[in-house]
Wavefront OBJ file of the C-alpha trace (Angstrom):
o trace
v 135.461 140.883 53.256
v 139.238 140.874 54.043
v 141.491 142.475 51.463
v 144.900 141.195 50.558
v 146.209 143.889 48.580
v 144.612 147.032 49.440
v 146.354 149.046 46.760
v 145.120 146.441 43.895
v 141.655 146.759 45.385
v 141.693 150.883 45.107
v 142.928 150.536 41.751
v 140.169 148.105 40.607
v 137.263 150.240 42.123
v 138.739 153.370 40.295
v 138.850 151.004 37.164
v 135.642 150.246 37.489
v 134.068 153.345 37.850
v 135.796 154.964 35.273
v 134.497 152.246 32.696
v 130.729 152.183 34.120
v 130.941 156.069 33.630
v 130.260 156.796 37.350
v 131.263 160.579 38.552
v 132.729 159.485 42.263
v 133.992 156.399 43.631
v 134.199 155.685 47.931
v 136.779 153.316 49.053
v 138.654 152.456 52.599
v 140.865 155.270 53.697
v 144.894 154.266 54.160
v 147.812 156.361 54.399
v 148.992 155.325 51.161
v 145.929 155.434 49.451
v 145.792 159.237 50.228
v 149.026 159.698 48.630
v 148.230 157.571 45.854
v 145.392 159.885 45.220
v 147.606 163.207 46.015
v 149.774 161.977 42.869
v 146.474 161.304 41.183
v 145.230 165.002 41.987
v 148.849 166.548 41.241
v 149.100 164.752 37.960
v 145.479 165.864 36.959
v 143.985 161.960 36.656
v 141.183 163.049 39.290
v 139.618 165.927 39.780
v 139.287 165.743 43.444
v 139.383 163.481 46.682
v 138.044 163.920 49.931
v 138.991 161.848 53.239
v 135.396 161.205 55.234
v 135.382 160.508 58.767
v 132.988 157.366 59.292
v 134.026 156.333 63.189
v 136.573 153.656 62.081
v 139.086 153.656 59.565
v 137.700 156.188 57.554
v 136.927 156.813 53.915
v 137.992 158.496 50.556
v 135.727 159.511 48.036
v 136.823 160.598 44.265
v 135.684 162.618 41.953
v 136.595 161.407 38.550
v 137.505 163.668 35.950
v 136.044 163.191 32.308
v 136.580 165.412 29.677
v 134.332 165.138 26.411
v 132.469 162.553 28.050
v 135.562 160.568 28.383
v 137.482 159.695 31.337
v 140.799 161.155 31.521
v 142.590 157.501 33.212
v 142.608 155.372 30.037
v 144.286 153.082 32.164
v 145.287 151.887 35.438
v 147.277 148.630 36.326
v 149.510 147.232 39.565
v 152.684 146.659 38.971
v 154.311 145.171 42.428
v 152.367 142.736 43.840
v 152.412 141.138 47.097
v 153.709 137.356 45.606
v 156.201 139.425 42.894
v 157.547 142.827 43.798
v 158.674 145.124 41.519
v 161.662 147.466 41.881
v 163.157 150.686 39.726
v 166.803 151.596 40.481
v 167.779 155.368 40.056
v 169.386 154.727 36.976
v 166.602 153.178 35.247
v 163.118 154.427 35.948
v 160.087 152.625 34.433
v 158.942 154.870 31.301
v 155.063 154.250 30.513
v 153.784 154.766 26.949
v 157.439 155.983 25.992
v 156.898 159.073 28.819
v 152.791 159.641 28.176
v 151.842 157.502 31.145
v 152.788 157.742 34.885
v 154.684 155.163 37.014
v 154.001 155.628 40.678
v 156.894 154.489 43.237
v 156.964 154.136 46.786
v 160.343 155.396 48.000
v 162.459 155.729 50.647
v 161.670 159.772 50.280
v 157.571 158.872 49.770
v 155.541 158.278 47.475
v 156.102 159.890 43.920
v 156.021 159.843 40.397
v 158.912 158.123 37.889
v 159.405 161.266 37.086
v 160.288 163.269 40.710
v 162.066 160.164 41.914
v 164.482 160.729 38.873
v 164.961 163.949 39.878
v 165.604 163.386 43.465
v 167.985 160.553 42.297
v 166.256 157.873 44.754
v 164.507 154.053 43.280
v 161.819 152.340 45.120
v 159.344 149.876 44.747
v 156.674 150.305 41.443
v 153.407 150.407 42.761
v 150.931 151.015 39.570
v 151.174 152.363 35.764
v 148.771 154.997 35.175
v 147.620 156.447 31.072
l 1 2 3 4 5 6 7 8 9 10 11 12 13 14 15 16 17 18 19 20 21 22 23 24 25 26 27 28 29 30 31 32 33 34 35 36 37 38 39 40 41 42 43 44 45 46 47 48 49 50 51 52 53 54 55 56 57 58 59 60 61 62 63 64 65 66 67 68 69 70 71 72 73 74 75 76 77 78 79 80 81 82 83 84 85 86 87 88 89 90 91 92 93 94 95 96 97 98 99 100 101 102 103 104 105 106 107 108 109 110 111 112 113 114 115 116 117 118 119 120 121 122 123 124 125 126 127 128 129 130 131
């Protein structure tokens, strides 16, 4: 089946997994999907993700992390989407949850967090809210 939105589509299988309760999660491999799951890692959403060969494009697997029981991402949602994109200037960085969530930004620097594209004073384009 051919994917649109790639990003939208990880997001929704990491959704998905985290509300059936499931420990991993295996989607296509991309270059920004890996750094979407570096943030994910360096922000402590996921406990771990590997990048499998398979002879074509490759895959990712995740370990979700739970604690209690209860899975750490409360939430997960795309922001820019292919038919309405979304954009954060360097003087006003989306704020998630009044600073308890994440914003995730694709920049002209990478990929980073709202809050390591304030401090490297660059904007980009929102890709996904994460609580």
């Amino acid at each position: 089946m051919a994917v649109n939105d790639s990003v939208a589509d990880m997001l929704t299988r990491v959704r998905n997994a985290v509300m059936a309760g499931h420990k991993t999660v295996t989607l296509p491999a991309s270059n920004l999907k890996i750094e979407l799951c570096r943030i994910l890692m360096q922000e402590r959403f996921i406990r771990k993700y590997v990048v499998l060969d398979d002879g074509k494009q490759g895959l990712i697997k995740i370990l979700l992390k739970y604690k209690e029981g209860e899975s750490v991402i409360k939430g997960i949602e795309r922001i820019s989407k292919p038919g309405r994109r979304v954009y954060s200037t360097v003087k006003e960085p989306p704020r998630v949850l009044s600073g308890l969530g994440l914003a995730i930004l694709t920049t002209p620097k990478g990929v980073m967090t709202n809050l390591e594209s304030k401090k490297q004073n660059v904007g980009g384009e929102v890709l996904c809210y994460v609580w």
